[in-house]
C-alpha positions as CSV (number, residue, x, y, z in Angstrom):
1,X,0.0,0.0,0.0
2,X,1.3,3.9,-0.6
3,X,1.7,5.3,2.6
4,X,0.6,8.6,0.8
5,X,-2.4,7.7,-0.8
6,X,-4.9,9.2,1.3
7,X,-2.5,12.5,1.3
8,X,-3.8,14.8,-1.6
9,X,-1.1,17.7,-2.9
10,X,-3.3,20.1,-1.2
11,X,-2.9,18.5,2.2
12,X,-0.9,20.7,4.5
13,X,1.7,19.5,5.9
14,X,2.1,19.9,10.0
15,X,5.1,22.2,11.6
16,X,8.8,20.5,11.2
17,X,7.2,18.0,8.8
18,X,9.4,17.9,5.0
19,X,9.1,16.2,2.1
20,X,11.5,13.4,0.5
21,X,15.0,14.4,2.9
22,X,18.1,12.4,2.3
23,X,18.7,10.4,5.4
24,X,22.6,11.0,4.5
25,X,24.0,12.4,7.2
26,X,21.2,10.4,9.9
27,X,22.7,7.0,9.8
28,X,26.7,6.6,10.1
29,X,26.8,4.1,7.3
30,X,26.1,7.2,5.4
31,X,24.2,5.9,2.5
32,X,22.0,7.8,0.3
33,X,18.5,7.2,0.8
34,X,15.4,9.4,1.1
35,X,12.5,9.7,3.5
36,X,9.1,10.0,2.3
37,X,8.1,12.4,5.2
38,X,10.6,13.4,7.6
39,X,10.8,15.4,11.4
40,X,13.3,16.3,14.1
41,X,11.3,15.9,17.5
42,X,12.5,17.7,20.7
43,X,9.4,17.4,23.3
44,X,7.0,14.7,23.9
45,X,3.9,16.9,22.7
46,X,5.2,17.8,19.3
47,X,6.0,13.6,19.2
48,X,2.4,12.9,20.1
49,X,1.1,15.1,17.7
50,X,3.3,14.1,14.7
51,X,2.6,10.0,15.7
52,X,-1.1,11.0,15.5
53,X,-1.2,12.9,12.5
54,X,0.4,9.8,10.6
55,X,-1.8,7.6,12.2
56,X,-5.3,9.6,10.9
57,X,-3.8,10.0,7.7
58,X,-2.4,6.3,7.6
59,X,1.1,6.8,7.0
60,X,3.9,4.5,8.9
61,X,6.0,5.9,11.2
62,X,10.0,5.2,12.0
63,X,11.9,6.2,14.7
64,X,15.8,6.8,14.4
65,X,18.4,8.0,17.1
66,X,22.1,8.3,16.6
67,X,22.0,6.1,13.2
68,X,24.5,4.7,14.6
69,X,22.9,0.4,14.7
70,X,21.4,1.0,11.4
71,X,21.7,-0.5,7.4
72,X,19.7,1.5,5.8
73,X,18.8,-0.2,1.9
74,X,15.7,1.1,0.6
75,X,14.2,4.8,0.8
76,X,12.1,4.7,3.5
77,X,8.2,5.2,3.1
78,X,5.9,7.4,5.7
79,X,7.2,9.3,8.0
80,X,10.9,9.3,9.4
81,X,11.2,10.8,13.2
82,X,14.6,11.7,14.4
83,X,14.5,11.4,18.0
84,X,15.9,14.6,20.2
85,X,14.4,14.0,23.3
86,X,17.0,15.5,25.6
87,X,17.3,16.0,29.2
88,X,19.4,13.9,32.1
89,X,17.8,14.4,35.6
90,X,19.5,12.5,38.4
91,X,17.4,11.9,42.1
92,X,19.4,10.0,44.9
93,X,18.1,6.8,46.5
94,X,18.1,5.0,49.7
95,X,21.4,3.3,50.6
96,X,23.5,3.0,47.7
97,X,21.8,4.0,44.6
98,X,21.1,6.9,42.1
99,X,18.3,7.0,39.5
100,X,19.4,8.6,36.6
101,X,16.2,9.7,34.1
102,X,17.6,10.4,30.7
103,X,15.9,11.5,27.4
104,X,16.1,8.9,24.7
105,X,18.0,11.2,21.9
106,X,20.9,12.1,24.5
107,X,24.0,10.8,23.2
108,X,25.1,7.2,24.9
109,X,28.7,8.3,25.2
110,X,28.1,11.7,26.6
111,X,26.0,10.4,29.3
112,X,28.0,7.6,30.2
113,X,30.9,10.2,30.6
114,X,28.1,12.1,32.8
115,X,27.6,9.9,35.3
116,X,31.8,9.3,35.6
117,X,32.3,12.8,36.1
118,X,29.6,12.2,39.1
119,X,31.3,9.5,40.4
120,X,28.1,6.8,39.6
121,X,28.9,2.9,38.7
122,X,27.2,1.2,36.5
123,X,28.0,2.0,32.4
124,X,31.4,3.2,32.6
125,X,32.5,0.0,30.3
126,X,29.8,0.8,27.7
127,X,32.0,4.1,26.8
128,X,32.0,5.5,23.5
129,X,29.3,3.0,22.1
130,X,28.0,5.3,19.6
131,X,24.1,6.3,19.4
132,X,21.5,7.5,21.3
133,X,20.4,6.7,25.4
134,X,16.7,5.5,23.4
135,X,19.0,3.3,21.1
136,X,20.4,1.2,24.0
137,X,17.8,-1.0,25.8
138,X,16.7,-1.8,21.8
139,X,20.0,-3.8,20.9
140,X,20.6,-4.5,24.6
141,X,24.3,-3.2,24.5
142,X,27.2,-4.4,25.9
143,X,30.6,-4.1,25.9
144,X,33.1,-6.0,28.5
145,X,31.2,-7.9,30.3
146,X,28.6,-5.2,30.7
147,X,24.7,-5.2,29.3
148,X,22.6,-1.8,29.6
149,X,20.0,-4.4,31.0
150,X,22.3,-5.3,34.0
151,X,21.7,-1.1,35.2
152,X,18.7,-0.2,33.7
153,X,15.3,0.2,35.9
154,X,12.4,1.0,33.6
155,X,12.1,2.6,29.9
156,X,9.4,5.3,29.1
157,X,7.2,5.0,25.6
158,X,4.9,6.2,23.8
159,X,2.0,3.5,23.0
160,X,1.7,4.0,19.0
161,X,-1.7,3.1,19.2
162,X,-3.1,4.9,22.2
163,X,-0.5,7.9,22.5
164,X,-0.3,7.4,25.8
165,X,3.0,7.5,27.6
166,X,3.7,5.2,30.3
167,X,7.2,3.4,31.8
168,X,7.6,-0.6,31.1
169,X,9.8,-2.1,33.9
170,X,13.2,-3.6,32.4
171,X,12.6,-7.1,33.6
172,X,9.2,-6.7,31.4
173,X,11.6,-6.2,28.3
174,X,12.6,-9.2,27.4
175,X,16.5,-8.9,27.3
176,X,18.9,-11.2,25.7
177,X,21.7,-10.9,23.9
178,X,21.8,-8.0,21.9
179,X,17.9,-8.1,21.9
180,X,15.1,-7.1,23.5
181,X,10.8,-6.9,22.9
182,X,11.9,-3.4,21.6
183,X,13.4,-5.2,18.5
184,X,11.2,-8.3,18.3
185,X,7.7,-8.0,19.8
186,X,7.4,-4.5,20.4
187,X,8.7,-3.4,17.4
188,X,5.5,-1.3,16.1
189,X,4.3,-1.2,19.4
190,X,5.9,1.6,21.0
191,X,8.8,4.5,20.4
192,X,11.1,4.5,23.6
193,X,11.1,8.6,24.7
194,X,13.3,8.4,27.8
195,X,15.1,5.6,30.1
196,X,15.5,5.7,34.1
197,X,19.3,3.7,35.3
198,X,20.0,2.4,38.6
199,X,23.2,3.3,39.5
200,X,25.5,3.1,42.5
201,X,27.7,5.6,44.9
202,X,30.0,2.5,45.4
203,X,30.8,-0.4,43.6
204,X,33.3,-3.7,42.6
205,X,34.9,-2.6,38.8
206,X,34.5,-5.1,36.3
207,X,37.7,-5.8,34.7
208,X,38.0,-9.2,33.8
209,X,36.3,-9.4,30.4
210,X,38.8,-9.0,27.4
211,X,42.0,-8.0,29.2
212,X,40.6,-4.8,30.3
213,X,42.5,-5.1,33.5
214,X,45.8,-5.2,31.7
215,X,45.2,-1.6,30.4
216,X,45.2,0.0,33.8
217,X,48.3,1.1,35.4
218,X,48.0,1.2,39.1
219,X,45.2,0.8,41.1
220,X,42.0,0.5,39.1
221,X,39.4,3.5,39.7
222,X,36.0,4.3,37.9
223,X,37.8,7.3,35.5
224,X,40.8,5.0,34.7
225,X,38.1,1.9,33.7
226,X,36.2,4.8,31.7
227,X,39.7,6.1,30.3
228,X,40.8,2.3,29.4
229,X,37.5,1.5,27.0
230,X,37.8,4.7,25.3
231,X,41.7,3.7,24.8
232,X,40.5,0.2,23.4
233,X,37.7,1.0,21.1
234,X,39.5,3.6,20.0
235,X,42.6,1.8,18.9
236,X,40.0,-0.8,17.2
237,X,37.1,0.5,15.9
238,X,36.8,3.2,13.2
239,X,35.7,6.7,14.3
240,X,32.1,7.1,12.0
241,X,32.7,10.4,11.4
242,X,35.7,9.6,9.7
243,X,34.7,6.6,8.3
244,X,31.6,5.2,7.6
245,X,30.3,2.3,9.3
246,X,28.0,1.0,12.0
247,X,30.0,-0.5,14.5
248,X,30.3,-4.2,15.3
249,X,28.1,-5.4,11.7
250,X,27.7,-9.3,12.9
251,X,26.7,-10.7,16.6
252,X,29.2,-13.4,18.0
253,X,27.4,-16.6,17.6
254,X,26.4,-18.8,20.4
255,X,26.8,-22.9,19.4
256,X,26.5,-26.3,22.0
257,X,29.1,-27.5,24.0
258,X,29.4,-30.3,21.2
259,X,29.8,-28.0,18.8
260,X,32.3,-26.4,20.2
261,X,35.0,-29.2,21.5
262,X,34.4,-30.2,17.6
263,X,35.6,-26.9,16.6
264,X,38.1,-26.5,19.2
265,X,39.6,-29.9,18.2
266,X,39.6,-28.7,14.8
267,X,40.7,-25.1,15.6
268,X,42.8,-25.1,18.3
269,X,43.1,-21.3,18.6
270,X,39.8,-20.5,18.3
271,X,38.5,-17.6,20.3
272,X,35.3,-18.5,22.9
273,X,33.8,-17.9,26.0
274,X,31.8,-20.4,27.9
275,X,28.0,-18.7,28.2
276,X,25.3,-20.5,30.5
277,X,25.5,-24.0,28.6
278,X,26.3,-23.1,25.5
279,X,29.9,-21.4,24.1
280,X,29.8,-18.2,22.6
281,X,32.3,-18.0,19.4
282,X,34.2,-14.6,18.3
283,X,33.0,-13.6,15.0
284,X,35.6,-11.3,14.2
285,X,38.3,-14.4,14.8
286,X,36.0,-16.3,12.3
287,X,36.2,-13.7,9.7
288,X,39.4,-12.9,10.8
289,X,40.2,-16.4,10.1
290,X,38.5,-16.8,6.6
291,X,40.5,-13.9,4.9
292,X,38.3,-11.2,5.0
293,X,40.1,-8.5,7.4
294,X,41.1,-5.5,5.4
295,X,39.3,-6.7,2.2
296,X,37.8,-3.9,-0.2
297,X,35.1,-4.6,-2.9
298,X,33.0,-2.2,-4.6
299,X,33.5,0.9,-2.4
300,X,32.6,-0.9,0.6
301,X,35.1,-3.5,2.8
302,X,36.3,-5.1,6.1
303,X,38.3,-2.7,8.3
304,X,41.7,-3.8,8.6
305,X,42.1,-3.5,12.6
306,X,38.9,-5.4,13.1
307,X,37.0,-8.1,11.3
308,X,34.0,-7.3,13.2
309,X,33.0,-4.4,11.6
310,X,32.1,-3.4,8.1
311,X,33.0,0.2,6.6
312,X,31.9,1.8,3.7
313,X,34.8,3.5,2.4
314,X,32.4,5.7,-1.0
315,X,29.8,3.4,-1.9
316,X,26.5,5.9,-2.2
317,X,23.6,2.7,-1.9
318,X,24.1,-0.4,0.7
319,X,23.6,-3.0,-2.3
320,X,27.7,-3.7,-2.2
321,X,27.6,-4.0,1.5
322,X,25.0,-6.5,1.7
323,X,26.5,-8.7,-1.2
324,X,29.7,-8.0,1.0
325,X,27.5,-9.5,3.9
326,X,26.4,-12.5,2.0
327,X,29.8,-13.3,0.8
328,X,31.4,-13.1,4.6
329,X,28.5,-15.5,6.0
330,X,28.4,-17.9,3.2
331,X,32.3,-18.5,3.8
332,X,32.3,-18.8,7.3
333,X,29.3,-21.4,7.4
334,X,31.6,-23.4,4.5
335,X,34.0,-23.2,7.0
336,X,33.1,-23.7,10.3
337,X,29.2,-24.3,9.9
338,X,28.2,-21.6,12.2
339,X,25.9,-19.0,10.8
340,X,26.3,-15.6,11.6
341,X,23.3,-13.3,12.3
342,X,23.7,-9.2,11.4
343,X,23.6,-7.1,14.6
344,X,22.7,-3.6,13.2
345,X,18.9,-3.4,12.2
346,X,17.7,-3.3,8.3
347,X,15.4,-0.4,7.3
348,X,13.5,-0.6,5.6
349,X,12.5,-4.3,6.4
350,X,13.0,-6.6,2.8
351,X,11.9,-9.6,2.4
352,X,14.4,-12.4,1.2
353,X,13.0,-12.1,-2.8
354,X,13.3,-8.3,-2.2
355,X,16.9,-8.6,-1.1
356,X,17.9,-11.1,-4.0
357,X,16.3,-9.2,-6.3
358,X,18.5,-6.1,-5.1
359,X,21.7,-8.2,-5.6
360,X,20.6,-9.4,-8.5
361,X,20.4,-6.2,-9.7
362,X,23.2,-4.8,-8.6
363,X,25.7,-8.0,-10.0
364,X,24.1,-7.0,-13.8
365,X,25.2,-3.5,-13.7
């Protein structure tokens, strides 16, 4: 169905509200695609008003933050929202704890440098993820050993349907590994507008997930554990305002226990970490492994400090990165017969005859 049908070229558009933007500079892949309607949002009220102006008029509505988890393909019908929602309001708690409200278009990074400065525990190893606070509790991040899940409290939204806004408790939310209902189940449910963390005064530093100990001289404090991810992501992962990408493209896969002694007998160095009953495999090793680190094709490639993460280096559409995609996964299941599953989120959502139509496509010209 067009989104626009029941939207004559006499219908007036509402404040903010423009027609058929480049998304360009919105998502850090930077590719070139348009939005059929598009908004910045500040305040909850202007939100409201644009969600229920699309809804009368039967237009679909998606929400974007930072850009920053995103593969954007396709030019994106109905209306685009980026989300501004700022604000950061702590209130302290009995005992040992701080709640810390914070508007879902704040910058991650920034806040988590926030609550350093204050002396709270809780984030300081999810430094320098990029994107938005609203962004987090959708992907679950995580970095060293660290999940937003494991500080956050509750997460405002806006019902999509009723336009009434309302806090879901974060046990309610269905974490997992980089998931959540926000991905999955709630995914045209609800628009997350702010999120409240529970954070400490006083607390034991995590430091034993990939040798983040060993890059702290002295004795370990909550700025030097801050300072010490900012070093390591730094030194491995490309800057997306210097060159685009989306950060870590594929999730490290989880296999049995019998799938992994196989492995491990047949791949002796292979890079794993027990989790619950199963072992979960590095996927960066894997590609690293296969060849693929520092590969280029068509614009697009594999940075060379890590295999993890997929830049675009002047492609202007995402059809190069996704054959680039199917390449990488089809060789590491050849391989090792693991599959690996894309961690940033595809807008606008294809379906498989879409997407092989797309390379298809692209491979004839």
């Amino acid at each position: 169905m067009d989104s626009t049908q029941h939207i004559s070229d006499a219908t007036i558009l509402p404040p903010r509200v423009e027609k058929n933007v480049s998304l360009q500079q919105y998502n850090t892949f930077r590719f070139d695609y348009q939005a059929e309607f598009f908004a910045l949002v500040e305040d909850l009220m202007t939100l409201k008003s644009l969600v229920g102006w699309a809804k009368q008029h039967n237009i679909c509505v998606t929400m974007l933050g930072g850009g920053s988890n995103l593969l954007i393909s396709a030019d994106i019908p109905g209306l685009v929202i980026i989300n501004r929602l700022r604000g950061c309001h702590a209130k302290e708690e009995s005992g040992n704890r701080i709640s810390l409200i914070v508007g879902a278009g704040e910058n991650w990074h920034e806040m988590v440098e926030f609550t350093v400065q204050n002396h709270w525990f809780g984030v300081e190893n999810l430094a320098l993820i990029p994107g938005t606070a609203g962004a987090a509790p959708v992907q679950n991040i995580g970095a060293y050993g660290v999940e937003v899940k494991d500080s956050l409290a509750r997460v405002q939204v806006l019902d999509r349907q009723t336009l009434d806004v309302y806090w879901v408790n974060a046990q309610d939310c269905g974490f997992a590994y980089r998931d959540s209902h926000f991905k999955g189940l709630w995914k045209d449910k609800y628009f997350i507008t702010a999120i409240e963390l529970s954070l400490k005064k006083r607390a034991d530093l995590l430091l034993s997930y990939g040798g983040l100990a060993n890059q702290i001289e002295g004795e370990p404090s909550l700025k030097k554990v801050f300072q010490a991810v900012c070093q390591v992501r730094s030194s491995k992962l490309p800057d997306p305002n210097v060159l685009a990408n989306a950060g870590s493209f594929f999730k490290n896969p989880m296999v049995s226990t019998t799938q992994h002694n196989q492995l491990k007998e047949s791949f002796p160095s292979l890079v794993s970490f027990p989790h619950g009953n199963e072992f979960k495999l590095a996927a960066g090793w894997l590609i690293d492994q296969a060849g693929w680190k520092g590969k280029t094709q068509q614009g697009v490639g594999v940075y060379e400090k890590q295999a993890l993460v997929l830049v675009n280096h002047q492609a202007i559409k995402a059809e190069p990165l996704l054959e680039l995609e199917a390449n990488i996964k089809a060789n590491v299941f050849n391989l090792y017969g693991v599959e690996l599953e894309r961690e940033p989120v595809q807008l606008p959502v294809l379906s498989q005859k879409e997407l092989s139509g797309m390379l298809s496509e692209e491979s004839q010209t």
